[in-house]
KOLLO-885469 format. One record per atom (N, C-alpha, C, CB): x, y, z. Coordinates in steps of 0.02 Angstrom, whole numbers, plus 50000, padded with zeros to 5 digits. Each point is the difference from the previous one (the first is absolute). Glycine has a CB too. Layout:
N
XYZ...
***
This chain:
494
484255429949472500334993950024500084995249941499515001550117501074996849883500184993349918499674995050022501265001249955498724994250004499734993350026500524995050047499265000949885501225000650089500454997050054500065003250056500554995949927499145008950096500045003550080499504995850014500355013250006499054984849948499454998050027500074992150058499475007149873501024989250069500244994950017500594996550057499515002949897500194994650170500614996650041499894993249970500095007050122500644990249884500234994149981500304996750070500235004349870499364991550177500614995150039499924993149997500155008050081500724990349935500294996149971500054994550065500565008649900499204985450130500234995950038500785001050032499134993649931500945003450144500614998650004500374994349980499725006350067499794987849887500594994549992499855000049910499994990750143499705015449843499955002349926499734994249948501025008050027498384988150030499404997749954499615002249973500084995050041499785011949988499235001349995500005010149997499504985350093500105016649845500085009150001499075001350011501375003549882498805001750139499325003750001500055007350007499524990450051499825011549926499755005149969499555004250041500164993649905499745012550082499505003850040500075006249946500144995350146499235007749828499965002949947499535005950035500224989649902499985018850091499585002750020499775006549969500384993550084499005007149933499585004949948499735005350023499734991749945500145015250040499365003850017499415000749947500795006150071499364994349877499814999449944499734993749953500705008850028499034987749972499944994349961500295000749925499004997450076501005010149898500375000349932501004999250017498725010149941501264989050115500644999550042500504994149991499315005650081500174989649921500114993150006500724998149951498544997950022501935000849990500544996749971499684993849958500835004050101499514993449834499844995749955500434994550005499565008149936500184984250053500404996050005500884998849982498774998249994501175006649957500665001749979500435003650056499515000849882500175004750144500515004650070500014993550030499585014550033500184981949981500124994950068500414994749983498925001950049501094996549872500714997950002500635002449982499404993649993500425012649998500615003749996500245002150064499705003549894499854997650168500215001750065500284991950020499055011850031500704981949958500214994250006500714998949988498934997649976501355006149958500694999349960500535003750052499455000649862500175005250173500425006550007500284993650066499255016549953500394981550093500324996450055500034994250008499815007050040500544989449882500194994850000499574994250009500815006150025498424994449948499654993949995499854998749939499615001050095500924991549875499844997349940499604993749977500905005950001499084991050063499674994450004499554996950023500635000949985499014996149993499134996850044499495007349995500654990150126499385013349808499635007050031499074995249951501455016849997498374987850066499084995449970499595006549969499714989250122500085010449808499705003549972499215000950036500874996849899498834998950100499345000450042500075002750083499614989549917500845007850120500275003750039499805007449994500824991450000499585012949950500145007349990499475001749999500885000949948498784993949995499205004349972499485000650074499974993149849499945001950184499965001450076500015005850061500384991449953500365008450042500105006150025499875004849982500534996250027499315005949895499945006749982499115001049990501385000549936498364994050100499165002050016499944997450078499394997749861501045001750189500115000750068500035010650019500834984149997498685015850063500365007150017500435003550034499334999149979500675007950004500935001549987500314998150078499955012649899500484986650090500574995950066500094991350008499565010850077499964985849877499884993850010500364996050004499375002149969501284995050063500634996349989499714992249978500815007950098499364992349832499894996149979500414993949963499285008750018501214984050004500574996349959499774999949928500384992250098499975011249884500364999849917500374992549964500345013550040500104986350029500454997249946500284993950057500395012649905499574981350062500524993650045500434996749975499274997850053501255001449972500424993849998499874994149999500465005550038499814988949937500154991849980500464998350041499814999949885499794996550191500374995450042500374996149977499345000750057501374997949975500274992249967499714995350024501005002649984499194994149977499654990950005500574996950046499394997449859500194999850206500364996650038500464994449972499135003550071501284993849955500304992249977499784994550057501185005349937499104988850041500004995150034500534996050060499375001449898500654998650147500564999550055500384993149966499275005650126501174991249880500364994349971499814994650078501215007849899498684988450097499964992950046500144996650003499595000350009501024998450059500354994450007499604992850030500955009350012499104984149973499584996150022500554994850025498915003149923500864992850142500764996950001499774994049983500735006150089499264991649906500044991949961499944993750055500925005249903499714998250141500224994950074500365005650044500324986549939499125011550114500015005550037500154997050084499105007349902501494991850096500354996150091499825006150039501314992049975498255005550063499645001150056500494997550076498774998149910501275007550129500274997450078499414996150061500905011949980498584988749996499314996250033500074994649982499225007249999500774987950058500134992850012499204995449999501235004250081498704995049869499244997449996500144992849957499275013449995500214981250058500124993749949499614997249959500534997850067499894997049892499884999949914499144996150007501664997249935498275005850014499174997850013500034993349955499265013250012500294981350035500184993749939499384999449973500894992350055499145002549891499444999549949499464998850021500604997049932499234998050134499404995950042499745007550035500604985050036499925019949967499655007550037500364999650073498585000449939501794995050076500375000550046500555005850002499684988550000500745011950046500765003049998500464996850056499535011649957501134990449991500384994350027500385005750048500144988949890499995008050184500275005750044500764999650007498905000150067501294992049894500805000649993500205005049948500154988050031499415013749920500205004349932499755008050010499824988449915500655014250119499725008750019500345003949932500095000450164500054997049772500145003449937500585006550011498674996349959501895000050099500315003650012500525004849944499674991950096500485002649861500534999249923499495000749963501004991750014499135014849926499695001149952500674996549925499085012550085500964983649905500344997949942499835001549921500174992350087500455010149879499655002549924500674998749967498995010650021500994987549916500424996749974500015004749936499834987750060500885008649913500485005349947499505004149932501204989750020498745013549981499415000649948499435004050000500304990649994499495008050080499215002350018500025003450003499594995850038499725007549941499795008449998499825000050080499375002749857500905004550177499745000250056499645005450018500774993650020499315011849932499435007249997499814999349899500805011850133498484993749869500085004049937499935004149991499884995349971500115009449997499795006249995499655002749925500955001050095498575001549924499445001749945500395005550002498724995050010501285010249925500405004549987499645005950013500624993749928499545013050099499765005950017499825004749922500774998650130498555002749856499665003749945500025008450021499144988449971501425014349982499925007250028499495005949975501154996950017498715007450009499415003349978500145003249949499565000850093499955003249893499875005949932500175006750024498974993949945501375011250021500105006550031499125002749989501605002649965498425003350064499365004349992500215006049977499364995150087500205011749916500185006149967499675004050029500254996649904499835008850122499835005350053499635005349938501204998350114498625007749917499485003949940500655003549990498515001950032502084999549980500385002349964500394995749948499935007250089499934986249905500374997449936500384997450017499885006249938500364992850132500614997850022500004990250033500205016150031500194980849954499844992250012500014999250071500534995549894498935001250142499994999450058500284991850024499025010349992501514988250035500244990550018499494997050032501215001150024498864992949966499404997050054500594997850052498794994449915500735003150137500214999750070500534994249985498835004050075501664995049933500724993849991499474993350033501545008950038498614984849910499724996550040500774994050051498575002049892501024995150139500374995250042500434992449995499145006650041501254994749947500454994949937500684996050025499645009549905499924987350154500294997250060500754994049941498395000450121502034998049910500654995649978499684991650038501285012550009498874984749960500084990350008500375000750081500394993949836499275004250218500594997750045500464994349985499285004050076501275000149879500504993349977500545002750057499824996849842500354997250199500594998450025500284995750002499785005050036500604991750001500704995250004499584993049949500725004050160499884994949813499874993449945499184999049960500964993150092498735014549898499655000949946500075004349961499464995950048500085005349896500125003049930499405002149966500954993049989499025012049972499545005349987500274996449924499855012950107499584984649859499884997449909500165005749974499004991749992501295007549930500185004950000499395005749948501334992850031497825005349980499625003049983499705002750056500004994449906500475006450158499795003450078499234996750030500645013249961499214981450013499264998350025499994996450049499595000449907500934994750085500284993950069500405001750034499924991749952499885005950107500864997950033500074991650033500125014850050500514983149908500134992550009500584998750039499524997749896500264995450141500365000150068500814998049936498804994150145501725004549881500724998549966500344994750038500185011949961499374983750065500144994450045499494995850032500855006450017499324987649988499404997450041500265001750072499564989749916500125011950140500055002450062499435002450046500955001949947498975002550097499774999450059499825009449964500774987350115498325013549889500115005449996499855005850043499994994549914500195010050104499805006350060499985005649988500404995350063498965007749963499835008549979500605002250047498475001949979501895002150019500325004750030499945007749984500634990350009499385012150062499715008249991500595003749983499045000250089500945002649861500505005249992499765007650008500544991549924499895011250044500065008050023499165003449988501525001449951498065003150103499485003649996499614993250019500265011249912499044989850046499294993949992500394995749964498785006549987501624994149992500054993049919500484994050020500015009849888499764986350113500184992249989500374998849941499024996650055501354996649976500364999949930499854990650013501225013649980498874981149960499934992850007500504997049980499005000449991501374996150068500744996449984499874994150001500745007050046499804987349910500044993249994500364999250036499754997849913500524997750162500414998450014500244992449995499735010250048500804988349949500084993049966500034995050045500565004449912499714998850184499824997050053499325002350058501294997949970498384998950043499524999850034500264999750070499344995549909500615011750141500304997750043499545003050089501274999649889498684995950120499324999150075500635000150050498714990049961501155017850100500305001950056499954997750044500015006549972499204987650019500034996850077499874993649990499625009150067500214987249991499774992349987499394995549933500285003450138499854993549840499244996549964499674997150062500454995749873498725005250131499694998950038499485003650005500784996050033498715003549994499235000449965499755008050017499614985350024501015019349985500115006949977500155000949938500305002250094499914993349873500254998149927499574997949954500884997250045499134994749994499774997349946500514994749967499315010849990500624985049979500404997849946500545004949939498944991750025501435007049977500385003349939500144996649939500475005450080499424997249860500134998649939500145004249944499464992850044501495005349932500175007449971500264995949938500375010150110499564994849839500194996549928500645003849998498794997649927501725004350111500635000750006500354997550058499745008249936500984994650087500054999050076499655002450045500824998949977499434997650077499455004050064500614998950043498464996749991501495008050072500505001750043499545000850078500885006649890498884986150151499815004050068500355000150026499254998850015500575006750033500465002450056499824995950061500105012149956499444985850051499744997550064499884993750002499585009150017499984985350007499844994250003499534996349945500255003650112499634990649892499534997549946499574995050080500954999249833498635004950184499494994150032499744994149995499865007050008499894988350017499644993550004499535002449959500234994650111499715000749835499275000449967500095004549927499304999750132501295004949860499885003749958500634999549934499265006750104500534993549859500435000749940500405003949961499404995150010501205005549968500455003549956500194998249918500395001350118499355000449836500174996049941500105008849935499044983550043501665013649928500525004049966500104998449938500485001350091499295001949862500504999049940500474998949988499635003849984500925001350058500624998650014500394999450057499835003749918500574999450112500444998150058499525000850067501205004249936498764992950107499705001850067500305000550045499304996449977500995008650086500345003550055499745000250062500345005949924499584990350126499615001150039500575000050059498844995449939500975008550116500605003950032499684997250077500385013049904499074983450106499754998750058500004991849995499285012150015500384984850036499764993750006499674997549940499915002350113499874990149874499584997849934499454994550054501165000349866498324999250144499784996150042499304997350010500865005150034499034988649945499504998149956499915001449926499635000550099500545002349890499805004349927500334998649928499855009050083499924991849880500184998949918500395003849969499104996649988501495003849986500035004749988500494996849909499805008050162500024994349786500144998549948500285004049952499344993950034501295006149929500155003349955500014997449936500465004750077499264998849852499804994849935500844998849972498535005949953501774999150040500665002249971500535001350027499455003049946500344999250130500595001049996500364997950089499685010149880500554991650157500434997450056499525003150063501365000149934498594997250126499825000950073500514999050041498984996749981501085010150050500505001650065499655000550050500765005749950499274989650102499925002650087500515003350033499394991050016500605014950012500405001150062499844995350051500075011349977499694986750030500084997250055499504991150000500245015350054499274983749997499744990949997499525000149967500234995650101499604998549861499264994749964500044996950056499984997049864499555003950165499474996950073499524994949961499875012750088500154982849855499414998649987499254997550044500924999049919499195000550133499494996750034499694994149972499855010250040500344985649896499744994149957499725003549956499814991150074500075014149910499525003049959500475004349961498934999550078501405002349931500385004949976500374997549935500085004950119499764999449792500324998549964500435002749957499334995250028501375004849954500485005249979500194998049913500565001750144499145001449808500054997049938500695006949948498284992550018501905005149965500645005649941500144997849971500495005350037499464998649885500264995149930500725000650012499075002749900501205001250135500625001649996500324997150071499755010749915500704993350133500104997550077499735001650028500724998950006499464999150051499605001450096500595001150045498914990650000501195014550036500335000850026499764999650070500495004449906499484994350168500135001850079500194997250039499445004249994500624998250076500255000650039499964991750028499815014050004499484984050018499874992450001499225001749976500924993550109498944998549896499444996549972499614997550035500514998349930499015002950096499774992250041499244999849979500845000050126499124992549874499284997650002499505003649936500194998650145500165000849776499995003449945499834995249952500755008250036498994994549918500174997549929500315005349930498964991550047501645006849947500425003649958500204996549929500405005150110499615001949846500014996549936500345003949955499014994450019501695005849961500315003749966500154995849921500465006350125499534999549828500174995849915500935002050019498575004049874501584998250170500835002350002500164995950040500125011449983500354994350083500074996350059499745001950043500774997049979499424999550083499685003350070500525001150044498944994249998501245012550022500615000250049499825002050076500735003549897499374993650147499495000850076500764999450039498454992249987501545013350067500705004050044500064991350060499595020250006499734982250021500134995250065499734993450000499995009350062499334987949932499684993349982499425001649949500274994350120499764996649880499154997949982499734993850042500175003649870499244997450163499714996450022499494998149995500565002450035499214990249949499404999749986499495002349950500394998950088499994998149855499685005849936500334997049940499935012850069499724987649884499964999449920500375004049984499014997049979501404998049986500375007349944500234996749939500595008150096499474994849845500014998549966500325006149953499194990950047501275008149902500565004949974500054996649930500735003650118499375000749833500134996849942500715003149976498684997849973501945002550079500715003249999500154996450051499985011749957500274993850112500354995450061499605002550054501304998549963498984997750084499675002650063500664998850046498564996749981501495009650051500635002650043499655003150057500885002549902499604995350152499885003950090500624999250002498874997050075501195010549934500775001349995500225004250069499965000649858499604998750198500335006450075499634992650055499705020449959500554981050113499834996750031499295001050031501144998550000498804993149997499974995250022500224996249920499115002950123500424997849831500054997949930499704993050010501085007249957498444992150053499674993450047499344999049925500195004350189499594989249817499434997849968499814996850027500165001149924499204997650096499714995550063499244999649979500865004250106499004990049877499224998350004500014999749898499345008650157499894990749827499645002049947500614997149930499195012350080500634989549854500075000049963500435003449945499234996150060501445001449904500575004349985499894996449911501005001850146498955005849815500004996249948500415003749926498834994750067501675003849908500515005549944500364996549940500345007350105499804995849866500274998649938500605001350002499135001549947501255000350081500545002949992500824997550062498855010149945500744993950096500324997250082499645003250065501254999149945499084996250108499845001850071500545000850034499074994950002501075011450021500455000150042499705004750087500944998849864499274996350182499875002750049500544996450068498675003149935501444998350130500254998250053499614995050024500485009750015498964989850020499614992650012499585000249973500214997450086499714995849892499214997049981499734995650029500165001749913499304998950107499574994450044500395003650087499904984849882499695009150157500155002350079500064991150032499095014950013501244986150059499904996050019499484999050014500795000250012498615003850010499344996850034499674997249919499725010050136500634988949820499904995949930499215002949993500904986650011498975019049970499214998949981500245000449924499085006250106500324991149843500044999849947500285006649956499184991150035501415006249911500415003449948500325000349948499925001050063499554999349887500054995649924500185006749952498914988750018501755008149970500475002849948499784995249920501165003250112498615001149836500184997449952500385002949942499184994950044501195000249937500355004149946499824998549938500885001050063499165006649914499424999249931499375005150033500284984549951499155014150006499385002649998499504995950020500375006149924499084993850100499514997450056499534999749948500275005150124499625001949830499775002649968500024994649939500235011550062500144987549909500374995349939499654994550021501275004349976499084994150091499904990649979499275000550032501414991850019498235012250021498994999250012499934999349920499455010150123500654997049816499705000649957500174991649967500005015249999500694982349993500034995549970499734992550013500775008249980499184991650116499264996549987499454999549975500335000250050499425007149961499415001749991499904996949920500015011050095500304991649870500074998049932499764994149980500835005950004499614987750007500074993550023499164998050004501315001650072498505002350000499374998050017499685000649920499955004350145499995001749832499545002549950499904995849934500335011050048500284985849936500324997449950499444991750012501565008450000498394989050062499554993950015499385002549982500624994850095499255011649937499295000249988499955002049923499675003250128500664999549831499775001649933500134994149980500175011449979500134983450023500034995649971499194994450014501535003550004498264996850031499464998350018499305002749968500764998350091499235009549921499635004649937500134998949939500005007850061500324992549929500204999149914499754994749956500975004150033499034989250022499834994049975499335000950000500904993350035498615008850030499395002450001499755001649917500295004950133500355003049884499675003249942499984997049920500355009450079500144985349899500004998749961499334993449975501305006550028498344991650038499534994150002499395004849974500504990850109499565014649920499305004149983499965002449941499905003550100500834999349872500075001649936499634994449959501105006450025499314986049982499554995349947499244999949996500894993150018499005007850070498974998749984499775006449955499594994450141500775012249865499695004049949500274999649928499775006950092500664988849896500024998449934499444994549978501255003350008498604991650046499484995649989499355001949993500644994250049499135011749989499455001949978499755005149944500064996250101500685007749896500005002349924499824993349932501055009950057499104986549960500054995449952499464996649981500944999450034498544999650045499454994849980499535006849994500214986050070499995017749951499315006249956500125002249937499775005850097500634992449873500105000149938499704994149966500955006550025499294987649986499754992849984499205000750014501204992950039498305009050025499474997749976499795002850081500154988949884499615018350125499925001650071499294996150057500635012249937499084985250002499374998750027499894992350026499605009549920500934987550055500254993350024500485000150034499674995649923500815009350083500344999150036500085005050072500354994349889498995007750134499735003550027500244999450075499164999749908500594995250114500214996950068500745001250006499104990950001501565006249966500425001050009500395006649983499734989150004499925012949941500185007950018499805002350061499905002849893499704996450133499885002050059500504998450062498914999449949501064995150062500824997450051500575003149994499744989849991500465011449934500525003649987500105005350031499944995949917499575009650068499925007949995499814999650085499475004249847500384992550177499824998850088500904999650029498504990249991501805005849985500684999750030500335003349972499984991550033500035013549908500435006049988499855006850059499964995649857499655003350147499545006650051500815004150030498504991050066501915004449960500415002850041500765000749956499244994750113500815005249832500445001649951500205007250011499514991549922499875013650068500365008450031500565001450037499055002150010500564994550067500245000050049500834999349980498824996050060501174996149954500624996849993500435003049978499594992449993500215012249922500665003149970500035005750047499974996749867499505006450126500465004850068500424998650057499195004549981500674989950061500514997150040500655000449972499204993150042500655001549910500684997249973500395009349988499454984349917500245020250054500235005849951500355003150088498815003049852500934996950201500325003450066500504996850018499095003550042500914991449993500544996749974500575000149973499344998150005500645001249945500475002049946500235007049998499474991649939500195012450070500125007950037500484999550065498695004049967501164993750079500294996850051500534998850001499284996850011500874997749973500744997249954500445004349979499444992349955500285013650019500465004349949500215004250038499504999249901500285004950168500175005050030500594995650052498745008649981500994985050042500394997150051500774998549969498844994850057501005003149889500664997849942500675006050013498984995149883500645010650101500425004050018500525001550083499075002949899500394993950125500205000350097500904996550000498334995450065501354997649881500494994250012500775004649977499014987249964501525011150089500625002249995500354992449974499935011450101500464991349859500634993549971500514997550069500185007049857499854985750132500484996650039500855002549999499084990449977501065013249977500595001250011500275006250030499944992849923499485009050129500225007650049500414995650076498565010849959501774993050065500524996650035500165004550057500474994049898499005005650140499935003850067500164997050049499265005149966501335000850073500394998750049499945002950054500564997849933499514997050152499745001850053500895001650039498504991949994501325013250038500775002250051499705001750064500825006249907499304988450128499945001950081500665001650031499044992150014501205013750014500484999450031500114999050080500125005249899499384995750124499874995950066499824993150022499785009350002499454989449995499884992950015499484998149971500455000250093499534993349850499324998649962499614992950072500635002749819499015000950211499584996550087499854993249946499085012550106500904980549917499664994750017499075002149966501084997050128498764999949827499455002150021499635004749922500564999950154499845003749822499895003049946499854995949930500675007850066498974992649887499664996349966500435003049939498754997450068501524998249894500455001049922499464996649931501484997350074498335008049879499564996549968500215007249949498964990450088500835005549836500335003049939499534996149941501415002150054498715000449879499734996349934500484995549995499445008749936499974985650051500244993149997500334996350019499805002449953500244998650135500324995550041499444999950059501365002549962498964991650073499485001050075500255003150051499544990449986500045011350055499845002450069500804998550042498454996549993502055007950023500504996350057499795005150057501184994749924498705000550115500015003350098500724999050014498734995250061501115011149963500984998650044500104996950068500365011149953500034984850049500064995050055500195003850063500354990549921500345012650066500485003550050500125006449974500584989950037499675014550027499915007049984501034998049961498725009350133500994994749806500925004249967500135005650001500104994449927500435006550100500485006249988500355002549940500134996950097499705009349892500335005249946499904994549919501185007750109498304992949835499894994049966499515003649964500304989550076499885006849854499755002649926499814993949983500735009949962498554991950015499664992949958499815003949930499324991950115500765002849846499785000349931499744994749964500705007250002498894993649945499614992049967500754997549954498295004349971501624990250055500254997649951499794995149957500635003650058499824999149875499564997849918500394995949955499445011149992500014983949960500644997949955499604996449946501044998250095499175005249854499725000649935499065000849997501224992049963498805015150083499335002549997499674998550028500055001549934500274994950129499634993950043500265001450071499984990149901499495011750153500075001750059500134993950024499365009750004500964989550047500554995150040499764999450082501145004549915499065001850107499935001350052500385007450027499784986949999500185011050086500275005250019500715000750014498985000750030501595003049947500735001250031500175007350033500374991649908499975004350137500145005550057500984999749996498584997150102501415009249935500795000349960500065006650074500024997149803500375003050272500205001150039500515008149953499754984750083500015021049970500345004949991500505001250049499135003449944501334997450023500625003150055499965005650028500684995349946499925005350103499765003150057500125007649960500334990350120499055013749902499965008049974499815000449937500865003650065498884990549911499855001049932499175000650015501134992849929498595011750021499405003249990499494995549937500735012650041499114990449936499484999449924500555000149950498825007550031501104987349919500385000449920499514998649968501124996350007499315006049935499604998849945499544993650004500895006149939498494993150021499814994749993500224995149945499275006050057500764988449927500214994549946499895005949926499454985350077500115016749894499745003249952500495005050009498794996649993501755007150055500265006749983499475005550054500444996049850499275003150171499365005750024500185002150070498964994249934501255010450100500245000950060499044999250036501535009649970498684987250103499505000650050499715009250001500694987850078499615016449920499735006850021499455001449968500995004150022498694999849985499135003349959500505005449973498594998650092501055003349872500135007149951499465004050032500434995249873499835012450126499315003350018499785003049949500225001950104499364994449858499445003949934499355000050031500544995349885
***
């Protein structure tokens, strides 16, 4: 028998691992480390073969299956991990406040993220090491898991694949796409299917927002940009920073209710509100009983086109069918800004009182020059009255801070103040009631005596100098014109 008869060689099925079984009758029989790797060669084992191993086996007795020879596992890798950054949640849970409270108007319905923000990352996937089987051959390691950025709508993958940044400020939402995987979209409108209300919560979107449903008593709407609301408005706040507010349909204010837009306001009617447009305000059927205030025009342009009650206040013009009522309850039109001539009181006021501080401040200034002076001259004689001094400066701090708010004060209101030469025009084409209150910058108060028909008032001016009020009778079928300045009565819709 050769030594290689002596010798079986087997070989694993995933060709890690060989072994041996060596057999004898003879002990002068015995195959030499050499046959066993030459029987090793004959069936293809070149790799991982263990010398001590052999020597082993060949003092094991005969038949002893004994591993020879192993393979070099690959080296696992590392899976890649996505982390999200901001992670919009559909669980309606409210915002926890600092005292440890939570607020139950704020159910964190709107997840907001702005142009820029990282909203996932991803640690990068480490791939493994091959291995080597006892035949020599490279074994792969297992693929590791090397998940993609859920980038979707109006985000973006950096271009070192680690981020993904939103591409807008907007409203953001996991959406499920195809299989397990999610994807995270920016949308630029924020848009709620049903009512605001304490299924909600308050809303607050750093883009548009679009409800479909109502805005409840008690609860709030506030927009970056345009706001859409397709239901009732009632009690409730509802504010846009930038940009325009549309009702389908009524502001119910109940007295409480407040409607703020840098831009317009558009609905149906108004009642019992406080409204506040930097544009205009265009309202289909009335206003009753309610604040308003427009820094463009204010138009009711479908029937009734009525104004009745509360407070009318614009820069531009008023055009509507009646104003005021016969049952005369109070209805104060001013033309101009409310805004302007408060701040430019206010001013006025401020201007007495700093003038009053100032003098203060300048009395206190001297005693601390006086006591600078006699502690210089001779502190120990002049002890006592240093003392009086430094007793009635005590409140010098103070004061300049007053005076310094104030003067802060002044500067924001300054801006409020509108120039005398805006030239805002009123168009009733029905009936201005008995009763309605005419008031403007820098004229007084006119109550209207008797109800007029179809009639345009405007200030009248002369050399920068408010006069009074002129009224000037529209003919028959005539509507809104231009105002004195060129400016048609209509709103623009921006």
């Amino acid at each position: 028998m050769t030594p290689s008869e002596n010798i079986r060689v087997e070989i694993s099925r995933d060709a890690m691992a060989a072994t041996i079984r060596v057999f004898w009758k003879d002990p002068a029989e015995k195959p030499t480390p050499a046959d066993i790797k030459s029987a090793l060669a004959e069936e293809g084992v070149l790799f991982g073969i263990d010398d001590e191993a052999i020597a082993r086996a060949l003092e094991a007795a005969s038949g002893h299956r004994s591993v020879i020879a192993q393979g070099s596992p690959p080296k696992p890798g590392v899976d890649a991990i996505v982390t999200l950054r901001e992670n919009p949640s559909t669980a309606r849970a409210p915002r926890q406040l600092e005292n440890g409270r939570v607020d139950l108007h704020d159910l964190q319905l709107v997840h907001n993220v702005v142009k820029g923000q990282i909203l996932a990352e991803k640690e990068p996937a480490m791939p493994g090491l091959p291995g080597t089987n006892v035949r020599g051959q490279p074994v792969p390691p297992k693929p590791v898991h090397d998940p993609p950025l859920p980038a979707g709508k109006n985000t973006a993958t950096t271009p070192d694949g680690s981020k993904l940044v939103s591409l807008m400020d907007g409203h953001l939402m996991r959406v499920q796409a195809a299989g397990k995987k999610f994807e995270l979209h920016v949308e630029p409108t924020f848009v709620l299917g049903s009512s605001v209300d304490i299924a909600t919560g308050n809303i607050n979107c750093i883009g548009d927002c679009e409800i479909r449903g109502r805005v409840a008593e008690g609860f709030s709407v506030v927009a970056g940009g345009n706001i859409h609301i397709k239901g009732d408005c009632e009690g409730s706040e509802v504010t846009s920073r930038n940009g325009s507010i549309t009702f389908a349909h009524a502001v119910r204010g109940h007295n409480k209710g407040r409607i703020t837009a840098a831009k317009n306001i558009f609905a149906r009617f108004i009642e019992n509100a406080t409204v506040e447009a930097g544009g205009d305000v265009l309202v289909k059927e009335h206003i009753y009983h309610s604040r308003i205030r427009a820094g463009g025009s204010i138009t009711l342009e479908d029937t009734p086109a009525a104004i009745l009650g509360g407070e009318i206040s614009f820069l531009k013009s008023l055009s509507c069918r009646d104003l005021g009522a016969e049952a005369n309850p109070r209805t104060l039109v001013f033309l101009g800004d409310w805004q302007s001539a408060e701040a430019q009181k206010r001013i006025e006021e401020i201007e007495e009182v700093l003038a009053h501080l100032r003098a203060q401040s300048e009395a206190l200034r001297g005693a601390l020059q006086d006591m600078r002076r006699l502690t210089l001259e001779d502190p120990e004689k002049n002890k006592e009255r240093i003392g009086q001094l430094a007793k009635s400066a005590e409140g010098f701090p103070r004061l300049k801070e007053r005076i310094s708010a104030l003067e802060e004060e002044e500067k924001v209101l300054a801006k409020k103040v509108k120039p005398l030469d805006l030239k805002p025009l009123v168009t009733v084409a029905g009936t201005l009631h008995a009763g309605v209150i005419l008031a403007g910058d820098g004229v007084a108060e006119l109550s209207i005596k008797n109800d007029r028909k179809a009639v345009e008032i405007m200030l009248e001016s002369s050399d920068a100098r408010r006069l009074g009020f002129k009224f000037r009778p529209l003919g028959k079928g005539e509507g809104p014109r231009a105002s004195p300045d060129g400016r048609s009565g209509k709103p623009g819709r921006g």
